[in-house]
N, C-alpha and C positions, 0 to 999 in steps of 0.2 A: 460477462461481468467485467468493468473496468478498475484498476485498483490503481493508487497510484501510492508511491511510497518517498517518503522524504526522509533524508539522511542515507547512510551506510558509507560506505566505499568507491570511490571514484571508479576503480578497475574493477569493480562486480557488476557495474550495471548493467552489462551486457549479461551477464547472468541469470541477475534480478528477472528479466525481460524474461527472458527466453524459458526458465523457471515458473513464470508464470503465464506460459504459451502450453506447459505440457498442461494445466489444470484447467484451459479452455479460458484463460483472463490476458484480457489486453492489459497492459502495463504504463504508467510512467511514470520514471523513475526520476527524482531531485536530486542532489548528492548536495548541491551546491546553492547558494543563494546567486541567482544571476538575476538582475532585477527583481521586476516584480512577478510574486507565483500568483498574484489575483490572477489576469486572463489565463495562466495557462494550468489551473488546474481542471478548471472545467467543471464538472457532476460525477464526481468517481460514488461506485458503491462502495468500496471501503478505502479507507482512509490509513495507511500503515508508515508509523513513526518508526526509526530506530533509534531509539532517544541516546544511547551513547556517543552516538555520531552526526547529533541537527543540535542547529544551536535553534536558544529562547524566537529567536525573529522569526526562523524559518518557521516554527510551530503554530506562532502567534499567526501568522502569512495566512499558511495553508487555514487552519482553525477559518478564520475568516474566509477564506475562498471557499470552503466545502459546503454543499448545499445541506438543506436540513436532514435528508432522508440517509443521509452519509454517514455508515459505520464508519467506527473507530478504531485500530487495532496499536499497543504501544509494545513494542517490543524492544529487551533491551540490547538483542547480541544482533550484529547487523551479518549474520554469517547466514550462508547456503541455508544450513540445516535449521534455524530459526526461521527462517520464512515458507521450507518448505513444513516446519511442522503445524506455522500459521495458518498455509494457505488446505492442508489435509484436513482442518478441525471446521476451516470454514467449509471443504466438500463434505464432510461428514455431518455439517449442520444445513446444508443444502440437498443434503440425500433426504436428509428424516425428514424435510419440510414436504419434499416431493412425494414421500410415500403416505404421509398424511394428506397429504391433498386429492390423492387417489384412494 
């Protein structure tokens, strides 16, 4: 699963990253508006804002760069333990899918 996350903290990205290597998801991470995020967001399956820390542009960027099949996630605290409770509710909603599909 790829996720890509915009906004939070310059010095967690490496975090971010790595936080979402233990859940089995490739990451990238925005902190910052550096040109343009059209080319480089790519097709993420979910999409995770931390809205106290992305301005209007960068939302409005990404929005437009995400393809249509592209969760959404808006969280407001750009901290460890908000992402990792994000990223457990999204395994927890990947487990149940799996065990009904069998």
């Amino acid at each position: 699963m790829s996720i890509v996350i915009v906004g939070g903290n310059d010095c967690m990205a490496c975090r971010y990253k790595t936080l979402c290597e233990q859940y089995h998801c490739r990451a990238k991470v925005f902190t910052q508006m550096k040109g343009t995020l059209q080319g480089k967001i790519g097709d993420p399956d979910l999409l995770v804002f931390f809205t106290r820390t992305v301005s209007h542009k960068m939302v409005q960027c990404a929005m437009n760069a995400a393809g249509p099949h592209t969760k959404i996630a808006h969280c407001h605290s750009s901290s460890m333990a908000a992402l990792k409770k994000l990223l457990d509710e999204l395994a927890a909603c990947r487990a149940i899918g799996a065990a009904l599909v069998q």
